[in-house]
mmCIF file of the N, C-alpha and C atoms, coordinates in Angstrom:
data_MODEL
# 
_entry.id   MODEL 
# 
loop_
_atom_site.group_PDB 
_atom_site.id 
_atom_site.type_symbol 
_atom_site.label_atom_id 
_atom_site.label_alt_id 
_atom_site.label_comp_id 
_atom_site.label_asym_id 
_atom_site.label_entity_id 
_atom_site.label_seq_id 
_atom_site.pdbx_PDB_ins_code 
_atom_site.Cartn_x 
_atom_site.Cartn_y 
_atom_site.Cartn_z 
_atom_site.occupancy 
_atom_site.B_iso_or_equiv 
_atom_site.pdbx_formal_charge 
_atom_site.auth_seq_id 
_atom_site.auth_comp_id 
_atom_site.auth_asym_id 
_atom_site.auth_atom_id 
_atom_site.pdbx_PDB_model_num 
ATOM 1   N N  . UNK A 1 1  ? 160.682 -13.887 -131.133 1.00 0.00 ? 1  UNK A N  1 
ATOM 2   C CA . UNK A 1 1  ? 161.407 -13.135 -130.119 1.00 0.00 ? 1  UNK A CA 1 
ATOM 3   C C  . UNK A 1 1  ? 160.423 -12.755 -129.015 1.00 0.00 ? 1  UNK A C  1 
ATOM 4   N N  . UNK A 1 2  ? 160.986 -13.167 -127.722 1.00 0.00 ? 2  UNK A N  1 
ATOM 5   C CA . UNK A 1 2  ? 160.403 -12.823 -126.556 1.00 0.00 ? 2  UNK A CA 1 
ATOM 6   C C  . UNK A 1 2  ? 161.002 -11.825 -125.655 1.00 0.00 ? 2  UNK A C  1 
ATOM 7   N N  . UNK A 1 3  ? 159.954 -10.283 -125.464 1.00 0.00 ? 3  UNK A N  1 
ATOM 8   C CA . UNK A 1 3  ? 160.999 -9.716  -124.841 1.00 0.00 ? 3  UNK A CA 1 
ATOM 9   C C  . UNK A 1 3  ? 160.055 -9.355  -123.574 1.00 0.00 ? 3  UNK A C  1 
ATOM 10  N N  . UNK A 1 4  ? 160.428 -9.097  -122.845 1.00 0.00 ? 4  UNK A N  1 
ATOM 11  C CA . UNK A 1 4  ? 159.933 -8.981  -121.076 1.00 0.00 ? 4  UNK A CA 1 
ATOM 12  C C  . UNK A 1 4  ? 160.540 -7.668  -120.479 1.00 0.00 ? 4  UNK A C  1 
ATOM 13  N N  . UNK A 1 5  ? 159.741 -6.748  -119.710 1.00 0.00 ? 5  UNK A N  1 
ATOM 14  C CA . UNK A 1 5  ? 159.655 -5.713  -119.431 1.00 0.00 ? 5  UNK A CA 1 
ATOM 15  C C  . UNK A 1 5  ? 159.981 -6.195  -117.569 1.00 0.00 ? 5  UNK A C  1 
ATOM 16  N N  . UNK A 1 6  ? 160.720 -5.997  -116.749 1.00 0.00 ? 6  UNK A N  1 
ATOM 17  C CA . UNK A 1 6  ? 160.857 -6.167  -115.295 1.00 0.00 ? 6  UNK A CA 1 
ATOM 18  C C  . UNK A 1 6  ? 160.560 -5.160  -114.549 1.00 0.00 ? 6  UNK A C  1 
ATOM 19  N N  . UNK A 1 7  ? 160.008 -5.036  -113.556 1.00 0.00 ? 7  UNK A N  1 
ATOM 20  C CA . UNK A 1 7  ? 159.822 -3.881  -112.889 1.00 0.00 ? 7  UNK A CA 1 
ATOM 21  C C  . UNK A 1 7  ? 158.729 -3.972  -112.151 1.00 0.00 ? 7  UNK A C  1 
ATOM 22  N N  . UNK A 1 8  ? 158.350 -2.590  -111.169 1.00 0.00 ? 8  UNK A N  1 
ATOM 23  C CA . UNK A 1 8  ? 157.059 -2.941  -110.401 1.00 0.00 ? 8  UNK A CA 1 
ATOM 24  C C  . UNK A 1 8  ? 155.995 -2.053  -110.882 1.00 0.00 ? 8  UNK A C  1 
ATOM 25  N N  . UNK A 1 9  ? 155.858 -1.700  -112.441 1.00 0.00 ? 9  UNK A N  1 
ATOM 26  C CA . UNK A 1 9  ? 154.971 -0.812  -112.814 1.00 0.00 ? 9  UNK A CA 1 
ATOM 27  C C  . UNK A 1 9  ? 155.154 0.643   -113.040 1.00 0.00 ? 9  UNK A C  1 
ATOM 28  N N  . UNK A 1 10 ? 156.114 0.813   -112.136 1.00 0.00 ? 10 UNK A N  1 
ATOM 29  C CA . UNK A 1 10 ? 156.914 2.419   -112.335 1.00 0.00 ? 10 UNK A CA 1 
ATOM 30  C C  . UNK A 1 10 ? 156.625 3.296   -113.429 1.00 0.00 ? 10 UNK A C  1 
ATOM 31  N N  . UNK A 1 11 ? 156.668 4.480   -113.387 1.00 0.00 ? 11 UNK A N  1 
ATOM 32  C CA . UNK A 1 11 ? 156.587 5.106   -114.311 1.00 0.00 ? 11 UNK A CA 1 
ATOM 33  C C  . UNK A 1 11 ? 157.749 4.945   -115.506 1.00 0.00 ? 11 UNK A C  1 
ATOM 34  N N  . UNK A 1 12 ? 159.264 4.457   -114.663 1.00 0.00 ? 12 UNK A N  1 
ATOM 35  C CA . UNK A 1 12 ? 160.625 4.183   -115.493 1.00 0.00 ? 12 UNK A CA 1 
ATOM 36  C C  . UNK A 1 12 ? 160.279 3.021   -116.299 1.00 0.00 ? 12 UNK A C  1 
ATOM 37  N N  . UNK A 1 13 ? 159.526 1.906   -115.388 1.00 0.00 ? 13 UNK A N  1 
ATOM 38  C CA . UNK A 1 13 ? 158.868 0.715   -116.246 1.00 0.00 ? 13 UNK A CA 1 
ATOM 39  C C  . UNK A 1 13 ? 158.294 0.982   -117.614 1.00 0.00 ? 13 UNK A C  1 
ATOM 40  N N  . UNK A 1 14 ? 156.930 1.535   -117.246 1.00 0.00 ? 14 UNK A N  1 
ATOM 41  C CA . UNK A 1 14 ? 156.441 2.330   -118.398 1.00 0.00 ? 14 UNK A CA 1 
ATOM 42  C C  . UNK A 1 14 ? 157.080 2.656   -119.662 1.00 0.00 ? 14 UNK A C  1 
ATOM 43  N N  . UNK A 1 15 ? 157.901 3.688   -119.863 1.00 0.00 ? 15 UNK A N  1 
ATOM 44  C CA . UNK A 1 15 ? 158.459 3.955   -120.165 1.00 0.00 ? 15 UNK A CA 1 
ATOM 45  C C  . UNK A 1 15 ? 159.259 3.249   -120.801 1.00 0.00 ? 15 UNK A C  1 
ATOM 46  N N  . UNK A 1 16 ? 160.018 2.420   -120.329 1.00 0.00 ? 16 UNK A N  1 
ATOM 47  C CA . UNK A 1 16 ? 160.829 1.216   -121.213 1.00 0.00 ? 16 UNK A CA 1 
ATOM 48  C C  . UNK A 1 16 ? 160.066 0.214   -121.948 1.00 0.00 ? 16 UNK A C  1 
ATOM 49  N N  . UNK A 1 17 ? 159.017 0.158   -121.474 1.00 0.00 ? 17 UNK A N  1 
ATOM 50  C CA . UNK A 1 17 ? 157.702 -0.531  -122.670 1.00 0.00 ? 17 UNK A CA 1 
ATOM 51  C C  . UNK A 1 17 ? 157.731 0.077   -123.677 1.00 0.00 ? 17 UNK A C  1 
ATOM 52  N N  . UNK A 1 18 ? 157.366 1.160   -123.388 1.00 0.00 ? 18 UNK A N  1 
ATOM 53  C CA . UNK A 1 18 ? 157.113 2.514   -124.388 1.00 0.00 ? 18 UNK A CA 1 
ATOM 54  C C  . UNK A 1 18 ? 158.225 2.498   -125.501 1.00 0.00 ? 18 UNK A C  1 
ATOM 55  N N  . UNK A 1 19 ? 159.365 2.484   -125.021 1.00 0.00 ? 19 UNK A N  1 
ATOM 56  C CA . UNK A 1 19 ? 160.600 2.872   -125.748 1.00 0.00 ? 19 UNK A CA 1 
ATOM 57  C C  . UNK A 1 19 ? 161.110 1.994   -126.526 1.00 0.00 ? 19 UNK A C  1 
ATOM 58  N N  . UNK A 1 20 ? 160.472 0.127   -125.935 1.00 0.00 ? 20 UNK A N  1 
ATOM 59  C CA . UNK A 1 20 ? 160.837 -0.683  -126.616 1.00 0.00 ? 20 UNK A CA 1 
ATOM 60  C C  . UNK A 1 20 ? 159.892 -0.787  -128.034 1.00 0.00 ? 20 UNK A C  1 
ATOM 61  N N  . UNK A 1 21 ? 158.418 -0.569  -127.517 1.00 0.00 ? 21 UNK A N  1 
ATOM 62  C CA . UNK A 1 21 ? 157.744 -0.876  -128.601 1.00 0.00 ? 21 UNK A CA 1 
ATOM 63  C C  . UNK A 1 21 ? 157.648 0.019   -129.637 1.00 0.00 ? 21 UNK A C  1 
ATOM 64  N N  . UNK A 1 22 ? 158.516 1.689   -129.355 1.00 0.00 ? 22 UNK A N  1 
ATOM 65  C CA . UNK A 1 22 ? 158.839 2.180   -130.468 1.00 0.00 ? 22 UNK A CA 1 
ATOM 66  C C  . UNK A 1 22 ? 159.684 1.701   -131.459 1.00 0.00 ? 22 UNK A C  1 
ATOM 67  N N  . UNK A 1 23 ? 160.381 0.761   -130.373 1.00 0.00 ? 23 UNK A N  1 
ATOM 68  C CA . UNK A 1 23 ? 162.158 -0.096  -131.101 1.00 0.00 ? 23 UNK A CA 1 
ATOM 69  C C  . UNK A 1 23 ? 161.790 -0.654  -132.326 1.00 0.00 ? 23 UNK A C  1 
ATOM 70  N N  . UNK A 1 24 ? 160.553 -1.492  -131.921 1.00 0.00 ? 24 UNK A N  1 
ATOM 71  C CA . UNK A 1 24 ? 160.391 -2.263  -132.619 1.00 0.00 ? 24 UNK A CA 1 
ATOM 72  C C  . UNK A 1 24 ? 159.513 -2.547  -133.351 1.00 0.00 ? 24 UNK A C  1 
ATOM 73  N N  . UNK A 1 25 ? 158.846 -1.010  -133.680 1.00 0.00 ? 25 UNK A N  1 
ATOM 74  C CA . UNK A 1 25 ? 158.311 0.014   -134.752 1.00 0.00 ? 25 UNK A CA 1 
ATOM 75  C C  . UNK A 1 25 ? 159.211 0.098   -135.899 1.00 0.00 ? 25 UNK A C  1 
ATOM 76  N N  . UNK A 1 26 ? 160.126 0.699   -135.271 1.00 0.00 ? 26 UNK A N  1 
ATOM 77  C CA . UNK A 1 26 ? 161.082 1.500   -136.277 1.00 0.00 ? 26 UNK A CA 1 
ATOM 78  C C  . UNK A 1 26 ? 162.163 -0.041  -137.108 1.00 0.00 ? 26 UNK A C  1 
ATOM 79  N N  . UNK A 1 27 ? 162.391 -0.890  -136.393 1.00 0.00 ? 27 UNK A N  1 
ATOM 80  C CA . UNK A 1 27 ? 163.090 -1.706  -137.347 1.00 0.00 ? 27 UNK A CA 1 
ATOM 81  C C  . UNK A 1 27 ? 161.895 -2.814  -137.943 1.00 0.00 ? 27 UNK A C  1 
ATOM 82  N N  . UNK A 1 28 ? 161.006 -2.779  -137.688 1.00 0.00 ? 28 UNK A N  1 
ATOM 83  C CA . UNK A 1 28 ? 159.718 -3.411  -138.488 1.00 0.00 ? 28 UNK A CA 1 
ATOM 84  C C  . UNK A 1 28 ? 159.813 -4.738  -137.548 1.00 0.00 ? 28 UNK A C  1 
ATOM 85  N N  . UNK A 1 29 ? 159.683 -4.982  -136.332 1.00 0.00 ? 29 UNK A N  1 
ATOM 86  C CA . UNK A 1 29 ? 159.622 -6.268  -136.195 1.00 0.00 ? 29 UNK A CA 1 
ATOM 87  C C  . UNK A 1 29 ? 158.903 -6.547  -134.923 1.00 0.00 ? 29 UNK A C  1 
ATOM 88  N N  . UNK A 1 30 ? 158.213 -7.609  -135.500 1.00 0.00 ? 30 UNK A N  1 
ATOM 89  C CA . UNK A 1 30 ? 157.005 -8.116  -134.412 1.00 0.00 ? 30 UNK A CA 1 
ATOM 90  C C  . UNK A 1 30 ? 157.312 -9.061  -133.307 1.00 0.00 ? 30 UNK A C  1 
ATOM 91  N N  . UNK A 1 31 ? 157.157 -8.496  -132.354 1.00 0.00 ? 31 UNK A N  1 
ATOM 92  C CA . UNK A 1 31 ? 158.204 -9.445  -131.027 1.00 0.00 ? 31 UNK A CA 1 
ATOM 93  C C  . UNK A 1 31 ? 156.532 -9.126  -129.875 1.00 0.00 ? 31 UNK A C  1 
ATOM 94  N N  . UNK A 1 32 ? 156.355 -9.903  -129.258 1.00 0.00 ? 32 UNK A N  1 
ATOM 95  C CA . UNK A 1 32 ? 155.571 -10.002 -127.873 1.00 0.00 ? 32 UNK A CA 1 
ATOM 96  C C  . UNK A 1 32 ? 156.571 -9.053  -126.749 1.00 0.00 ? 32 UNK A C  1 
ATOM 97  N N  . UNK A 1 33 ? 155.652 -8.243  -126.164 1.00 0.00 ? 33 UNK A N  1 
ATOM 98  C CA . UNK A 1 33 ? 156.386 -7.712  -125.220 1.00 0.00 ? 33 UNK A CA 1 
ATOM 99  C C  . UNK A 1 33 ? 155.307 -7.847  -123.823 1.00 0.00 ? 33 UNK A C  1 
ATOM 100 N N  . UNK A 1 34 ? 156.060 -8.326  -122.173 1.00 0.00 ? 34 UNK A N  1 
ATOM 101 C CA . UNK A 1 34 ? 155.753 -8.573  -121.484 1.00 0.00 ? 34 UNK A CA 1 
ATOM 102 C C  . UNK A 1 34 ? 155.804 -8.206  -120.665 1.00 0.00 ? 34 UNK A C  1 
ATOM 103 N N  . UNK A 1 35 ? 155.058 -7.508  -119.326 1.00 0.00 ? 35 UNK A N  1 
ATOM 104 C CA . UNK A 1 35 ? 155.512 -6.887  -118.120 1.00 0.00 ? 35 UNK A CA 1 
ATOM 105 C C  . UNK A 1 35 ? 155.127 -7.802  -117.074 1.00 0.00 ? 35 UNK A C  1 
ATOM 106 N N  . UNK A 1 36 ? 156.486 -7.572  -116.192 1.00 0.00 ? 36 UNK A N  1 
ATOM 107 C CA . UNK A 1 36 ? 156.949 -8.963  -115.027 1.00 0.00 ? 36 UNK A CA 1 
ATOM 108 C C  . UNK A 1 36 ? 157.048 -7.948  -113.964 1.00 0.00 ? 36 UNK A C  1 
ATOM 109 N N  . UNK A 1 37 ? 155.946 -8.374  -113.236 1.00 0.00 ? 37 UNK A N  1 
ATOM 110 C CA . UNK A 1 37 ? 156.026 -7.248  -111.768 1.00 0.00 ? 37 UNK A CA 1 
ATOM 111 C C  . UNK A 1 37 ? 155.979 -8.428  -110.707 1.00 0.00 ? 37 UNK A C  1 
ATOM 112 N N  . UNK A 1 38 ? 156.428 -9.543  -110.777 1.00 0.00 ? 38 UNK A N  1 
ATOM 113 C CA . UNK A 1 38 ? 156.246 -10.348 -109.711 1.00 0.00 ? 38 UNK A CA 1 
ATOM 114 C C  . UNK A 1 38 ? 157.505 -10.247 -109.100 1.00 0.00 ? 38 UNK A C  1 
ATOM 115 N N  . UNK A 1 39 ? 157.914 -9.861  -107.919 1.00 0.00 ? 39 UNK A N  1 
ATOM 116 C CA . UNK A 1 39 ? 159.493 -9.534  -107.289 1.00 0.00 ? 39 UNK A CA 1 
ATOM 117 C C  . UNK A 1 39 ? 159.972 -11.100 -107.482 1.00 0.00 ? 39 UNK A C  1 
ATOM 118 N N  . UNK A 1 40 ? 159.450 -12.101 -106.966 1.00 0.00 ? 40 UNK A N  1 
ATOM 119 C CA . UNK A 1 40 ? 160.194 -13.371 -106.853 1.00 0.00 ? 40 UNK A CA 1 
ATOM 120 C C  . UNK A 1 40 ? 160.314 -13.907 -108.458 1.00 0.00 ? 40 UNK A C  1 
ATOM 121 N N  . UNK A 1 41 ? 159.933 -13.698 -109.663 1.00 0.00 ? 41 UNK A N  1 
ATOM 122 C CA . UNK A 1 41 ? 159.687 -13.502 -111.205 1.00 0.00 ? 41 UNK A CA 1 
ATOM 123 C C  . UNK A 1 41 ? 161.162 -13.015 -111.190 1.00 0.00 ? 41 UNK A C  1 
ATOM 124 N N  . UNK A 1 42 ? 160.974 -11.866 -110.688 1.00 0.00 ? 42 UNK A N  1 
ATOM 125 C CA . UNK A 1 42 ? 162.385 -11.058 -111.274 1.00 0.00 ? 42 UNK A CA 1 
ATOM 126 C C  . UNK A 1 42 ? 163.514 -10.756 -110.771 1.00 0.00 ? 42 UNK A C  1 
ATOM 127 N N  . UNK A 1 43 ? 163.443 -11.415 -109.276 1.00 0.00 ? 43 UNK A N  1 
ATOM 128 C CA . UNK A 1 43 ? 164.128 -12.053 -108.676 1.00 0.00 ? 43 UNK A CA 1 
ATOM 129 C C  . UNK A 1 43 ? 165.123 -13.064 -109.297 1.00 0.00 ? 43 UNK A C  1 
ATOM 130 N N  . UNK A 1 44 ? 164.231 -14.149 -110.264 1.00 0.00 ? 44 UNK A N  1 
ATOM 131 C CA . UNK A 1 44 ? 164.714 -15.075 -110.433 1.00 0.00 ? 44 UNK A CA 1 
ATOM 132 C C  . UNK A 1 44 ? 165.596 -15.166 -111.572 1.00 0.00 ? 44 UNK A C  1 
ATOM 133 N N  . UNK A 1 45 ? 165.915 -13.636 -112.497 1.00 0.00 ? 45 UNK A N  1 
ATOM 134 C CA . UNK A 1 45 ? 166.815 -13.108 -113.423 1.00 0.00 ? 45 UNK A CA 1 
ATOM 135 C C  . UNK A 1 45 ? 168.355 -13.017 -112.768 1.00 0.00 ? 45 UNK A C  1 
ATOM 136 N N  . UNK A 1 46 ? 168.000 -13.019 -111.487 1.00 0.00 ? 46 UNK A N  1 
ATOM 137 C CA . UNK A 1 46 ? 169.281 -11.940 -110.629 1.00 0.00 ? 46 UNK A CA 1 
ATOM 138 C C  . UNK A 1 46 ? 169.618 -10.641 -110.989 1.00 0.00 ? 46 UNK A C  1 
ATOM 139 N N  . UNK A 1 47 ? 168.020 -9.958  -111.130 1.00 0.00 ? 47 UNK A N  1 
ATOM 140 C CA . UNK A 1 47 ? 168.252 -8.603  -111.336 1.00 0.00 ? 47 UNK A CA 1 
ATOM 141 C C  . UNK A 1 47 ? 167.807 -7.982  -110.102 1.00 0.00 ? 47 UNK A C  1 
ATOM 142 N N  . UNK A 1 48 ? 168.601 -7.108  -109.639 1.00 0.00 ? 48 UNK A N  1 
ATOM 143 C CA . UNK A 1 48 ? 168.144 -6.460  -108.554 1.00 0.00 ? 48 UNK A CA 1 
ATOM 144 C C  . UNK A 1 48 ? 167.720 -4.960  -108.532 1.00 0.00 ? 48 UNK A C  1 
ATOM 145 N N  . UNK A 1 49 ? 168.139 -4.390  -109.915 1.00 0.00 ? 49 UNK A N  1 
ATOM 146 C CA . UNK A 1 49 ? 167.456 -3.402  -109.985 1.00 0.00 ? 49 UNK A CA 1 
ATOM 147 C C  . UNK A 1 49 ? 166.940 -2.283  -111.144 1.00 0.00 ? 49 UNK A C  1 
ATOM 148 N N  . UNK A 1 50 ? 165.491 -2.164  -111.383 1.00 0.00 ? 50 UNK A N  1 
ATOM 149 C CA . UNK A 1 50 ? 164.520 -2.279  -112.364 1.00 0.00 ? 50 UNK A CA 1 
ATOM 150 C C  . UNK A 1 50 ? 164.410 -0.307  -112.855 1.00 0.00 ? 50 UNK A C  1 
ATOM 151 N N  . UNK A 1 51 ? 164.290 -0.313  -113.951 1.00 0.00 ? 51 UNK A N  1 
ATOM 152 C CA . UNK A 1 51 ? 163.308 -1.423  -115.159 1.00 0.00 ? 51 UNK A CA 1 
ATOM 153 C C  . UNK A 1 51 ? 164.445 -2.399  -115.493 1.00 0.00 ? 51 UNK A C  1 
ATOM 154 N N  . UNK A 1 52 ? 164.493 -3.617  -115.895 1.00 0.00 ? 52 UNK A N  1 
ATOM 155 C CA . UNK A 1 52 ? 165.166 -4.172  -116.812 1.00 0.00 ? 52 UNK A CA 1 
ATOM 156 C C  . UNK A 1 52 ? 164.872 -4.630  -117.918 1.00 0.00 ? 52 UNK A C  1 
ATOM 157 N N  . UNK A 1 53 ? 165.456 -5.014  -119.230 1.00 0.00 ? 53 UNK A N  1 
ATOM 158 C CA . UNK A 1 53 ? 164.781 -5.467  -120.324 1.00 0.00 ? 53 UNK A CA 1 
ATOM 159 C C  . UNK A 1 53 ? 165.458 -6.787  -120.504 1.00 0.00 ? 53 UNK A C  1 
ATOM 160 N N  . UNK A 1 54 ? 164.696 -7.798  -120.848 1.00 0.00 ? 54 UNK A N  1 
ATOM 161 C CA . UNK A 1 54 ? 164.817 -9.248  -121.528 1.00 0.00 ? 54 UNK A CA 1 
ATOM 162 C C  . UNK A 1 54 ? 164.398 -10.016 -122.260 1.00 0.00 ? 54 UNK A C  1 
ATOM 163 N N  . UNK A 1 55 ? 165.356 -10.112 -123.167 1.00 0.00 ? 55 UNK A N  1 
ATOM 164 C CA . UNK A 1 55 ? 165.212 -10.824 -124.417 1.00 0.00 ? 55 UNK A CA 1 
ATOM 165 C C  . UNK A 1 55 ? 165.510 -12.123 -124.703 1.00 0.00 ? 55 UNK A C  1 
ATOM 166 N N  . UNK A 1 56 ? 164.127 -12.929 -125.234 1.00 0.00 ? 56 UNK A N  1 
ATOM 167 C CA . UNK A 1 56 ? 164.297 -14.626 -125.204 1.00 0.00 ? 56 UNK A CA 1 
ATOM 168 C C  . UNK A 1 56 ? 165.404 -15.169 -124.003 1.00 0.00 ? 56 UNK A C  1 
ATOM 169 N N  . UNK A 1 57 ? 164.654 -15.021 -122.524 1.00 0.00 ? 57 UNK A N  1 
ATOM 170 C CA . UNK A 1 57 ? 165.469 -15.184 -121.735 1.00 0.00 ? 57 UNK A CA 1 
ATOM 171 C C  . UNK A 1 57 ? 166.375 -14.382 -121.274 1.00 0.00 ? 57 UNK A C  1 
ATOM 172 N N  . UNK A 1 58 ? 167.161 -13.570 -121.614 1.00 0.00 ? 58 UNK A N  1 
ATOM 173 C CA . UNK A 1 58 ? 168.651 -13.458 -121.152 1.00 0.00 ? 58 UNK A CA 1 
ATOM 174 C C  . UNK A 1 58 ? 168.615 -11.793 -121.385 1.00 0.00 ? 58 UNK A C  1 
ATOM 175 N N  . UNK A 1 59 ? 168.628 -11.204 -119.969 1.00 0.00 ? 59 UNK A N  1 
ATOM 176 C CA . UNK A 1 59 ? 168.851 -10.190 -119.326 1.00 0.00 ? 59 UNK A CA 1 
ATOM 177 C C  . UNK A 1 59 ? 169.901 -9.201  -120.340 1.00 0.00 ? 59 UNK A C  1 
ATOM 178 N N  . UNK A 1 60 ? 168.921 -8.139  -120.862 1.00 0.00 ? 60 UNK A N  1 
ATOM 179 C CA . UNK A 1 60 ? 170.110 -7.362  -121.742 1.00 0.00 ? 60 UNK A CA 1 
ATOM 180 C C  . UNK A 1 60 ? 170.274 -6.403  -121.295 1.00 0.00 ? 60 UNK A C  1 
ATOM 181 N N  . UNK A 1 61 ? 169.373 -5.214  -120.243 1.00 0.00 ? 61 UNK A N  1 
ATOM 182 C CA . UNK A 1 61 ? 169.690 -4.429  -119.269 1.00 0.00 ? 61 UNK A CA 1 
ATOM 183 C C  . UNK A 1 61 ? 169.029 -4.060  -118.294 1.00 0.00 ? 61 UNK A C  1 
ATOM 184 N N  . UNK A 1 62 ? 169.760 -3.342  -117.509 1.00 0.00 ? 62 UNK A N  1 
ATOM 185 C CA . UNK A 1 62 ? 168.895 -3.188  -116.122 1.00 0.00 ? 62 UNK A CA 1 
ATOM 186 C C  . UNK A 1 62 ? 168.912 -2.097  -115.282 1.00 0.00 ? 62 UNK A C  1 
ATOM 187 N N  . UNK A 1 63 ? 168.471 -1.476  -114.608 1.00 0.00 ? 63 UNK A N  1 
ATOM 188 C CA . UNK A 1 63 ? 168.616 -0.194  -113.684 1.00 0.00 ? 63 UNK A CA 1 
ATOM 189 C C  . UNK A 1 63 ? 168.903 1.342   -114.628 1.00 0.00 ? 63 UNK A C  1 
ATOM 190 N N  . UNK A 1 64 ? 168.229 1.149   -115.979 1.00 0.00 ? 64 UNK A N  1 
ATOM 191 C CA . UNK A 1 64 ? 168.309 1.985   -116.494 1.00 0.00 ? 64 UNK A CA 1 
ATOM 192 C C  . UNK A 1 64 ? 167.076 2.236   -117.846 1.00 0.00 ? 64 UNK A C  1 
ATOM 193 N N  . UNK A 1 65 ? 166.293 3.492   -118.174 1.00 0.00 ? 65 UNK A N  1 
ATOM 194 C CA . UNK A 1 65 ? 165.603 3.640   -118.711 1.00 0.00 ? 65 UNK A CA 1 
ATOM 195 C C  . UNK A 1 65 ? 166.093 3.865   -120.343 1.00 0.00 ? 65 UNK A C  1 
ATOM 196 N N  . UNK A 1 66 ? 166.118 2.492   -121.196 1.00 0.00 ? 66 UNK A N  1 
ATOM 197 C CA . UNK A 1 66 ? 167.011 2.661   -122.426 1.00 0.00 ? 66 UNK A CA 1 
ATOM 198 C C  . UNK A 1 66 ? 166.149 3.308   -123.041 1.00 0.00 ? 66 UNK A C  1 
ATOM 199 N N  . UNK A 1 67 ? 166.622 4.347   -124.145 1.00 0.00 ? 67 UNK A N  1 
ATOM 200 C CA . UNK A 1 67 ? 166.078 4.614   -125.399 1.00 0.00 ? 67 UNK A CA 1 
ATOM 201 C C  . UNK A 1 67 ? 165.952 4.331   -126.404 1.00 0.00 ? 67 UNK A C  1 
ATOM 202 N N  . UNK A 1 68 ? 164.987 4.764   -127.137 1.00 0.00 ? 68 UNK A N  1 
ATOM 203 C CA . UNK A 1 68 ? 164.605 3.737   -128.689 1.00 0.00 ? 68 UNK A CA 1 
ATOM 204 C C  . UNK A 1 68 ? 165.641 2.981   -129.488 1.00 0.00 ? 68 UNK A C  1 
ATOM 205 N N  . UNK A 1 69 ? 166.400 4.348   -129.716 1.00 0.00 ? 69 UNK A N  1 
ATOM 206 C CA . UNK A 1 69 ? 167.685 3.740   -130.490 1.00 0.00 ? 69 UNK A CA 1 
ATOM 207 C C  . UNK A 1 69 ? 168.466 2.999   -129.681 1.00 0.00 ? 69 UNK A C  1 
ATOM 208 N N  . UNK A 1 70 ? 168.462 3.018   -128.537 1.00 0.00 ? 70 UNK A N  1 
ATOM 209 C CA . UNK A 1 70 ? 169.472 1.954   -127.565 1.00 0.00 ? 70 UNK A CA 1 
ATOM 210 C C  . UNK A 1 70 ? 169.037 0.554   -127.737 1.00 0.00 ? 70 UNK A C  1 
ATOM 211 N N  . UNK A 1 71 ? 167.383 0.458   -127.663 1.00 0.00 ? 71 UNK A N  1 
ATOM 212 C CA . UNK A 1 71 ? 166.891 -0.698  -127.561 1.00 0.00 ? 71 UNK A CA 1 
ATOM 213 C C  . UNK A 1 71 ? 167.183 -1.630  -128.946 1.00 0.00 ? 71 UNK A C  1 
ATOM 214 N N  . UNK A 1 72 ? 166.704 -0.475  -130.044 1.00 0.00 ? 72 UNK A N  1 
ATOM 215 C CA . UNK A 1 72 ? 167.263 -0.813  -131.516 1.00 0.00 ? 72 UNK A CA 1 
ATOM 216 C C  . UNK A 1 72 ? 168.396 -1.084  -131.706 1.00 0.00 ? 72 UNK A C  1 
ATOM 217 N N  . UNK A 1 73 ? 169.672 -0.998  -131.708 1.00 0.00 ? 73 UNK A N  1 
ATOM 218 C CA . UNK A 1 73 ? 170.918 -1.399  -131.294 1.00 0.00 ? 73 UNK A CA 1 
ATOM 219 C C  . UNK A 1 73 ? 171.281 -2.896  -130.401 1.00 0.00 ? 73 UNK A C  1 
ATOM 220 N N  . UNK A 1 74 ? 170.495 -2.731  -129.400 1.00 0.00 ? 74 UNK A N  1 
ATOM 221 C CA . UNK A 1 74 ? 170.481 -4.051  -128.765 1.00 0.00 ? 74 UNK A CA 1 
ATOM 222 C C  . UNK A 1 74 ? 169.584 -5.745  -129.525 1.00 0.00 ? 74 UNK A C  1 
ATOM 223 N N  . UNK A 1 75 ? 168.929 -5.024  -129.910 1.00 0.00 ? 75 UNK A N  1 
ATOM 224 C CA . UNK A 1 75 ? 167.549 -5.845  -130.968 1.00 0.00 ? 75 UNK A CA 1 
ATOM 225 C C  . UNK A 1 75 ? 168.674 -6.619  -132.049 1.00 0.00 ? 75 UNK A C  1 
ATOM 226 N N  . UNK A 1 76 ? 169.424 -5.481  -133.001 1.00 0.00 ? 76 UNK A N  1 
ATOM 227 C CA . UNK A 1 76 ? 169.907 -5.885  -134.038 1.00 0.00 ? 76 UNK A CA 1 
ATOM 228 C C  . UNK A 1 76 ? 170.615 -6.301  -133.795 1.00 0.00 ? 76 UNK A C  1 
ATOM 229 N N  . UNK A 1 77 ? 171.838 -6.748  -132.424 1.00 0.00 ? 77 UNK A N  1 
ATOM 230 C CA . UNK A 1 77 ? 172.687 -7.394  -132.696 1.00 0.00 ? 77 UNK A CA 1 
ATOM 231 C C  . UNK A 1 77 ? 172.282 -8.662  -132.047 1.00 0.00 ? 77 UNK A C  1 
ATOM 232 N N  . UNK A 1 78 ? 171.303 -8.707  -131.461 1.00 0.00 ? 78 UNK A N  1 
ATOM 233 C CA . UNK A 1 78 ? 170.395 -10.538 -131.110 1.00 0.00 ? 78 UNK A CA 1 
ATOM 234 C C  . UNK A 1 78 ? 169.915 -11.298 -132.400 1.00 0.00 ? 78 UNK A C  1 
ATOM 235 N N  . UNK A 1 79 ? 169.491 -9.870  -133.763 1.00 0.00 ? 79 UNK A N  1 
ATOM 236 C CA . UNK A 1 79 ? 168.564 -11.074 -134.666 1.00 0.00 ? 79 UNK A CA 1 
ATOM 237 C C  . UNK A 1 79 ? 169.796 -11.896 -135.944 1.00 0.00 ? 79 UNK A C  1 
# 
């Protein structure tokens, strides 16, 4: 599992790193996590507005700072 962090570094960015890699603490699972600050990068999602989170490709949210258990929720119904 590949998951990707979008954004331009923000503190909201941050933060959704943060929140993911608690995610994925708490359900035990080892995933690469990536931060994409290149605008034309994240551009190329058709996301227009950040943090967003993405998983093996495909845009699971965006313009909002999810929480642990949100992210966990989203995790378990991809694996």
């Amino acid at each position: 599992m590949t998951i990707k962090v979008l954004g331009s570094g923000c503190k909201s960015c941050i933060t959704l790193a943060d929140n993911t890699k608690a995610a994925l603490k708490e359900i035990g699972l080892d995933a690469q996590i990536e931060k994409v600050t290149d605008f034309s990068e994240i551009a190329s999602y058709g996301v227009m507005s950040t943090p967003a989170l993405v998983v093996d490709e495909k845009v699971v949210s965006y313009g909002k700072v999810l929480k642990p258990a949100e992210i966990k929720k989203l995790l378990e119904r991809l694996m």
